[in-house]
N, C-alpha and C positions, 0 to 999 in steps of 0.2 A: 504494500500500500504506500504511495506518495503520498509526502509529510507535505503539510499545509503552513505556507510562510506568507511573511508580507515583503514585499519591494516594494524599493522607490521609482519614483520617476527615469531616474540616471540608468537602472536596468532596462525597462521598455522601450526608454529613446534608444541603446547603443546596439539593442536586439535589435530594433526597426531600422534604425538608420547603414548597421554591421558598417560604423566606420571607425574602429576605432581595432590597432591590432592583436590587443590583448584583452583589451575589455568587450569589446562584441562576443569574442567567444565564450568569455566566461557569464555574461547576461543568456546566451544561447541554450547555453548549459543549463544554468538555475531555470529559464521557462520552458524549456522541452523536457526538464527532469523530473519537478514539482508541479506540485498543481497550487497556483501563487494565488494570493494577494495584492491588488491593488486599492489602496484607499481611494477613495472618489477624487480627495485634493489632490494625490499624485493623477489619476489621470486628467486632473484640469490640466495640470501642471504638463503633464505629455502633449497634449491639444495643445495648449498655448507656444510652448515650444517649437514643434514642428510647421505650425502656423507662420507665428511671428518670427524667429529665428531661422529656422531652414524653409521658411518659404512653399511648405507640401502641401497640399491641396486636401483635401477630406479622406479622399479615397486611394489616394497616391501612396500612403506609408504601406499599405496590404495589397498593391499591384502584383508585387513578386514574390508574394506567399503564399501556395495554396493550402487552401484551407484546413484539408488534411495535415500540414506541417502549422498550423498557429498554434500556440499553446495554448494550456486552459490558465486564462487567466478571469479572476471572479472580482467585481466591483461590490465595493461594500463600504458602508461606514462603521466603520468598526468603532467599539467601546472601547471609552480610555481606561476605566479602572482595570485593566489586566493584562499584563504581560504578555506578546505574541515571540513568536521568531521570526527575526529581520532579515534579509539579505541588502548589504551595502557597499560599496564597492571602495 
C-alpha cells in the first residue's frame, strides 16, 4: 500500500515543468510512487506560477502527459491540528 504525504508546490511545478536536472527526477519519483497530497494553497500556488511566471496556458502543463502516466494527486484542505508527512525538497 502507498503511504499518503503532502507536497508542496516546488514538487508539482518541477514534475510538470521536468526542468530542473536533479530535482524533476526526484519530484517524479515522490508523484508516480505515493499517492500525495496537495493543499489547495499549494495548488493556487502551482496555477499562479505557471500562469504568471512560465507563461503556460491552462491546459499546456498536461499536453505531454498521458493520463495513464499522471499521478494520483488529491486536493484537500487539510486540518492544522495534526501532524502529516511532508515531502520538500
Amino acid at each position: 500500500m502507498k503511504n499518503m504525504v503532502i507536497v508542496d508546490a516546488n514538487i508539482v511545478l518541477r514534475y510538470l515543468l521536468d526542468d530542473h536536472p536533479v530535482l524533476s527526477p526526484k519530484a517524479a519519483d515522490i508523484l508516480e510512487q505515493h499517492s500525495v497530497t496537495l493543499p489547495i494553497e499549494a495548488a493556487c500556488e502551482v496555477v499562479y506560477v505557471l500562469q504568471k511566471v512560465y507563461k503556460v496556458g491552462e491546459i499546456a502543463a498536461f499536453e505531454n502527459q498521458p493520463a495513464y502516466h499522471l499521478p494520483s494527486i488529491h486536493l484537500n484542505a487539510l486540518p492544522t491540528n495534526q501532524p502529516y508527512p511532508l515531502f520538500l525538497f
